[in-house]
N, C-alpha and C positions, 0 to 999 in steps of 0.2 A: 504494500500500500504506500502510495506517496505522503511525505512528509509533507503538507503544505506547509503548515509552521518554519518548518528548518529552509525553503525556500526561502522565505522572507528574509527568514534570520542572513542570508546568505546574499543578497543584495548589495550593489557597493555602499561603502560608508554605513551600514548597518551597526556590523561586529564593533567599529569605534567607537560609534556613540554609545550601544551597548557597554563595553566597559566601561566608560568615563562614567556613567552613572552609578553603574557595580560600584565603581571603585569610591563615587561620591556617597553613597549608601554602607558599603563597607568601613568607612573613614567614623561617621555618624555611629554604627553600632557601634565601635568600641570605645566608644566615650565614657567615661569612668563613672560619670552620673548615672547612667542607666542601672550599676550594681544595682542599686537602691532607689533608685526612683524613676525608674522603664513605662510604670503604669501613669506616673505622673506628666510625662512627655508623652505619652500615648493617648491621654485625655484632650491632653492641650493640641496638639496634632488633629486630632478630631474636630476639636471645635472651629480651629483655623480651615481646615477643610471644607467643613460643614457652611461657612460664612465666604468660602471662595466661590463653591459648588453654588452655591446661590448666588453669588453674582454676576456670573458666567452664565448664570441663568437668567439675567435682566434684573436681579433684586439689587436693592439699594440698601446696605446696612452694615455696621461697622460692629467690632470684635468687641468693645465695650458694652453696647446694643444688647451683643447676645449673651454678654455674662451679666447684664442686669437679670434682676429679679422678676419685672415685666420682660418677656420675651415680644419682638416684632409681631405679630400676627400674620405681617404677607404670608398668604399661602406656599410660597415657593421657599422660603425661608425654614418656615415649619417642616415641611415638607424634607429638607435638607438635613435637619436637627435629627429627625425619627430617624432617615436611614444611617447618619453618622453613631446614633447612639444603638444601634442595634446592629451594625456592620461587624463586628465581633464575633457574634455567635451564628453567623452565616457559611464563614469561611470553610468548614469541612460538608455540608451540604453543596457549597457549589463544586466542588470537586466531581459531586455524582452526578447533581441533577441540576444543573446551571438554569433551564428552562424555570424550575419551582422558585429558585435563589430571585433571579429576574421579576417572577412576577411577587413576589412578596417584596420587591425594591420598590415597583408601582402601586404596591397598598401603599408602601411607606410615605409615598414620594406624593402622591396624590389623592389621600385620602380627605383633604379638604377643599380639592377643587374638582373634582368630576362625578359623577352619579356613582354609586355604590355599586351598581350591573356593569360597570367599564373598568372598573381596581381591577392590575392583574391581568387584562386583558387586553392579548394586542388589536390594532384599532381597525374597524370594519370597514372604513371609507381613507378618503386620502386624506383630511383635514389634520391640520398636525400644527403644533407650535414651530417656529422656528429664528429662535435666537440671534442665529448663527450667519442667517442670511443664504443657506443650502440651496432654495428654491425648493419646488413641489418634491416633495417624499414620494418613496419606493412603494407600488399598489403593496393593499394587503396581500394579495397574491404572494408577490415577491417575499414580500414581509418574513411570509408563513416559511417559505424555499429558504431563505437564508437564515433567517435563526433555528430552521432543522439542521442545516451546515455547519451553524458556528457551534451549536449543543454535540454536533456530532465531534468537530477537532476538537474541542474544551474536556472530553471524555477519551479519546483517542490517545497514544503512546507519543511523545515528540519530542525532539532533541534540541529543539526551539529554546531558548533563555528563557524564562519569565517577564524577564519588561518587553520581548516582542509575542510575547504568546497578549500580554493585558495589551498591547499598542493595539494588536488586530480587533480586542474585543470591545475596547472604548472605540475604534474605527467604524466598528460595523453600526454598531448600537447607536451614535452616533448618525451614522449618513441613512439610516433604516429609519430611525424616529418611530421604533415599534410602538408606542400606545401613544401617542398624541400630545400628551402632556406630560412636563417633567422627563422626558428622555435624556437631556444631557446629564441628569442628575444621575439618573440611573446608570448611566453610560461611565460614568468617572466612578462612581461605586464601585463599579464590575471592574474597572482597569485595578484598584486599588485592591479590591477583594482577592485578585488574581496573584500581585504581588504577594500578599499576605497568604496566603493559598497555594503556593509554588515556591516560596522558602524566602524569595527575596527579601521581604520585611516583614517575617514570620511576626512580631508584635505587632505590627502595626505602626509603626512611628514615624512614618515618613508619611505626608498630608499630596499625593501628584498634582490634587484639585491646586493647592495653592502653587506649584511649579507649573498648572497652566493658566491660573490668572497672571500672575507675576510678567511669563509671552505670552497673556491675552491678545499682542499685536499680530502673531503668530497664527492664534490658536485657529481661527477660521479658516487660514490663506492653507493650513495644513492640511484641515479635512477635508477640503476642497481640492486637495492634492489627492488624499488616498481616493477619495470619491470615483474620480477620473478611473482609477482600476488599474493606472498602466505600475510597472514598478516604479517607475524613476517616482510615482507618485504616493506609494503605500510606502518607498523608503523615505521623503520626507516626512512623512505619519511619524514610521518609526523614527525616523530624529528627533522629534521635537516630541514625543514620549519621552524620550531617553532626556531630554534637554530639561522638563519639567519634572521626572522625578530628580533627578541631580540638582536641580533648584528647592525641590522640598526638601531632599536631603538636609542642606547647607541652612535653611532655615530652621529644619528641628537642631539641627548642629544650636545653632544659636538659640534655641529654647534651651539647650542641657545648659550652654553659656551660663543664662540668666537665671537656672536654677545654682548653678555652681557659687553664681556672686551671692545669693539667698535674693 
């Protein structure tokens, strides 16, 4: 059976960006704060996340905002909060059954903006949010064909890294805009989840959401690259994956910082 995974992986300039991340990631774990306080950079990682992935989503709200006591109400905000606080105990289910993992991201993700008959479920007609500026979304038809594809290589053998196995899965999810609303969210969930899920940031403490606000200038011109299908344009995907977890990295770097000074 072909390796599609490891094809990617295998793309020029792939493998580089690939490690520079690793190595910006590996630098991060062995930071001496973690002994002792892993969980606590793991939370704060979240939140930052949680407050990117909503902005990237069109919300308007700041890191102060969301550690008050009254939280924002946007829908898209909320929405971000539930899948960050629950993205933890996801990680070995999507291993098996990434389809289930997905749509329990869209209870999360939009449980306060669409009818209760659509949680969960990918969308019937072509009508779709789009942040991003993509233009019209993939029929449900396609919809259906490609997330049996990506459930099938996300369960399948591959010699693929980890940050190019999550580039392809925040890619698809992404330009598919499976259930209409809140897709980007879910889409950067699933990249994250993957890491965490495939050894790269087995705790969780690196935030990608905030390594792709940070090249928000990027982050469109990118998917609009992998969109295209051709390689020269799922390997700029893969780079500025690569480019944005090596940006969270370097920022939870500087969370242990600021727990080190107290």
């Amino acid at each position: 059976m072909t390796d599609a995974l490891a094809q990617v992986a295998s793309l020029p300039g792939v493998a580089d960006a690939v490690a520079d991340a690793r190595k910006a990631v590996d630098r991060l774990l062995g930071h001496r704060i973690l002994r002792r306080r892993s969980a606590e950079v793991s939370t704060e990682s979240a939140l930052r996340g949680a407050r990117a992935s909503a902005v990237l989503e069109g919300a308007t709200v700041t890191l102060d905002e969301l550690r008050s006591t009254e939280h924002p109400t946007d829908p898209v905000v909320q929405g971000a909060l539930r899948v960050s606080a629950e993205l933890g105990s996801l990680a070995e289910t999507w291993r098996q059954a990434p389809r289930q993992v997905l749509a329990r991201l869209h209870v999360l993700v939009a449980a306060d903006a669409v009818d209760s008959a659509d949680l969960g479920r990918p969308r019937a007609d072509a009508k779709s949010e789009d942040p991003l500026g993509l233009g019209a979304p993939p029929s449900p038809e396609e919809v259906a064909a490609r997330l049996d594809a990506l459930s099938g290589l996300l369960t399948a053998q591959t010699k693929a890294p980890a940050l190019v196995v999550a580039a392809i899965v925040h890619g698809e999810l992404l330009t598919l805009r499976p259930f209409g609303w809140g897709d980007g969210i879910v889409a950067r969930a699933a990249q994250r989840l993957t890491l965490v899920a495939r050894g790269l940031d087995p705790k969780s403490l690196t935030a990608p959401e905030v390594g792709h606000a940070e090249l928000s200038d990027d982050y469109a011109a990118a998917i609009r690259a992998y969109a295209s299908g051709t390689p020269e344009g799922v390997a700029t995907w893969v780079g500025h994956c690569a480019a944005a977890t090596a940006a969270a990295a370097r920022d939870s770097q500087a969370i242990c910082e600021a727990f080190m000074r107290g």
